[in-house]
N, C-alpha and C positions, 0 to 999 in steps of 0.2 A: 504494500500500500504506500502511496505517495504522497505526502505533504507538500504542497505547494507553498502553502502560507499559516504559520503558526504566529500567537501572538499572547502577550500578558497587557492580561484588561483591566483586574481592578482586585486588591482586597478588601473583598466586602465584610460586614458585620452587623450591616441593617437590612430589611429589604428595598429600601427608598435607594442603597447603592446598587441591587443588584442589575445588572444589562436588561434592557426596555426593546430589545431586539424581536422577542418571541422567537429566537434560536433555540432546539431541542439542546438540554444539559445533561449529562452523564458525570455523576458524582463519583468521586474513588473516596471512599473511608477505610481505616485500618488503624493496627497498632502505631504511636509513635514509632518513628523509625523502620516502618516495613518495608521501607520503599518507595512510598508512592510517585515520589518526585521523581525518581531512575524510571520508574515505569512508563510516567510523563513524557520525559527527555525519549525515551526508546521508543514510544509509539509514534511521535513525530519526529521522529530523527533528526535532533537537536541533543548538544549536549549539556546546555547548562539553560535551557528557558526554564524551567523549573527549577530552584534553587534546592539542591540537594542540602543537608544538617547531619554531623555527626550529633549534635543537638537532641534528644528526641523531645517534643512539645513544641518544636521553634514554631510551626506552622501552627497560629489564632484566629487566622481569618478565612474566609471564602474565597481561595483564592482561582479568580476567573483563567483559562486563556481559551483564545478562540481560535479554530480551526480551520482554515480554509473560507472564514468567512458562512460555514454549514451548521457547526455546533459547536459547543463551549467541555471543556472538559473541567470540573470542579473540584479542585483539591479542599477536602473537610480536614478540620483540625483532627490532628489523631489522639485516639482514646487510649484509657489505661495506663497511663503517665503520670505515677506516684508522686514525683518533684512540685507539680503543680498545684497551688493549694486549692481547697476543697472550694472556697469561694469562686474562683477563678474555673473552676471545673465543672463549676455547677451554672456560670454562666454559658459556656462554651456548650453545652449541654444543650441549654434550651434553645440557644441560637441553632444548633446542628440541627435538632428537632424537627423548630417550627419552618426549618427549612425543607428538610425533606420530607413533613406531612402537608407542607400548602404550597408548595414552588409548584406549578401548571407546568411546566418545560421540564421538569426531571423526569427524564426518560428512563433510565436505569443507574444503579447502583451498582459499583463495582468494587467489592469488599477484599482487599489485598491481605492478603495472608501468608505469614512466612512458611516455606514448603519444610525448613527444615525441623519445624519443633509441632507439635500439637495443637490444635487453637485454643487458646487460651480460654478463659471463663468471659472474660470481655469480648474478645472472639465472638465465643457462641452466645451472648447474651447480645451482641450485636445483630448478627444475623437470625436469633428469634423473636428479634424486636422489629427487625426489615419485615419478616415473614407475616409476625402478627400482623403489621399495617398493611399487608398485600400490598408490599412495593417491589416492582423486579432490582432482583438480584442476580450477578454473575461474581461467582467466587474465581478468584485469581491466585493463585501461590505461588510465588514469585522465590528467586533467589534460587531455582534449579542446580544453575552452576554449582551451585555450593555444596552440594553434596554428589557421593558417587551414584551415574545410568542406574547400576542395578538396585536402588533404594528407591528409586522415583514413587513406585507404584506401591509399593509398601507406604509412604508418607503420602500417597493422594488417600491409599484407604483411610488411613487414621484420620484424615480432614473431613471424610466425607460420612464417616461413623461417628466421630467429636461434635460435627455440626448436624447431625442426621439429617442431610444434604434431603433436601425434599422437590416438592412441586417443577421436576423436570430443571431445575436450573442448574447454569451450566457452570462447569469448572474447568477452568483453564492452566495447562504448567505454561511457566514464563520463565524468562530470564532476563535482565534487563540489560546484562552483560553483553551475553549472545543473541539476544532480540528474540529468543525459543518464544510461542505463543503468540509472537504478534499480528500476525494476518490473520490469526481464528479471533483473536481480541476484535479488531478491525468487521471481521463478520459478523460477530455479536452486538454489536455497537450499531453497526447498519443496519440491524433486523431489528434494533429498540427504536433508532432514533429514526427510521425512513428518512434518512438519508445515502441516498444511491450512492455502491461503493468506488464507482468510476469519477461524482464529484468530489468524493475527499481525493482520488488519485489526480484529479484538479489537469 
């Protein structure tokens, strides 16, 4: 898949900031530090539009970029980040919330999960909090490389018995190293967002 034109729009934190385009949005949520940003950078084949953090928590805002001019990819602050105090987490909370139960243009949810450890309690409390609100979800487990070929499939089952992977959604291996996953990512995203996968190849 082909990016013609990638771009950083805006951190948002109200809705009065978010883009007034009516372009379909494709949120990515996860652990601090799962990745999300690498994921970002390797979908559109840039290496630093998304600002990558040894940090975990650096990411507070909604942070927009747009695609081709087609859809917007929404990096959500990530969860489960002890350092952050409970005030501060409890707002970040409602923000992410009231974002992804009332935003019209969120198309899907793309819930990053590391391939190499088990999903966490926030993890699966994440994805049965998507599930309850009947919001599409595609699970992504990223960081491949990082482990040996023949464990792949042994760590997709534990993801998908951890989170008792339900209603048909889909789960994707990735790497953001070697770009593993990203043209099936690219199909799934086309099949939420109806947008045609020849205009993201722009």
């Amino acid at each position: 898949m082909k990016v013609t034109k990638a771009e950083f729009i805006i951190s948002a934190v109200r809705p009065d900031q978010y883009p007034d385009d009516a372009l379909p949005e494709i949120a990515l949520a996860g652990r601090s530090n799962v990745g999300k940003s690498s994921l970002i950078n390797r979908m559109i084949s840039r290496k630093n539009l998304a600002r990558t953090s040894s940090t975990p928590g650096k990411t507070q805002h909604l942070n927009y970029y747009r695609i081709n001019d087609d859809l917007y990819f929404v990096d959500v602050p990530g969860y489960g980040y002890a350092k952050v105090s409970k005030t501060l987490r409890a707002v970040w909370g409602k923000m992410i919330e009231d974002y992804l139960l009332t935003r019209e243009q969120l198309k899907l949810v793309i819930q990053v999960i590391d391939l190499r450890h088990p999903p966490t309690k926030d993890d699966i409390m994440m994805y049965d909090w998507l599930k309850a609100n009947e919001l599409p979800v595609c699970i992504v487990a990223t960081k491949a490389d990082k482990i040996p070929k023949s464990r792949w499939q042994k760590h997709m089952k534990i993801i998908k018995q951890d989170l008792l992977l339900r209603g048909g959604d889909p789960i994707i291996m990735f790497s953001a190293e070697e770009g593993m996953g990203k043209e099936e990512l690219w199909e799934v995203i086309s099949q939420y967002s109806s947008v045609d996968e020849e205009e993201i190849e722009g």
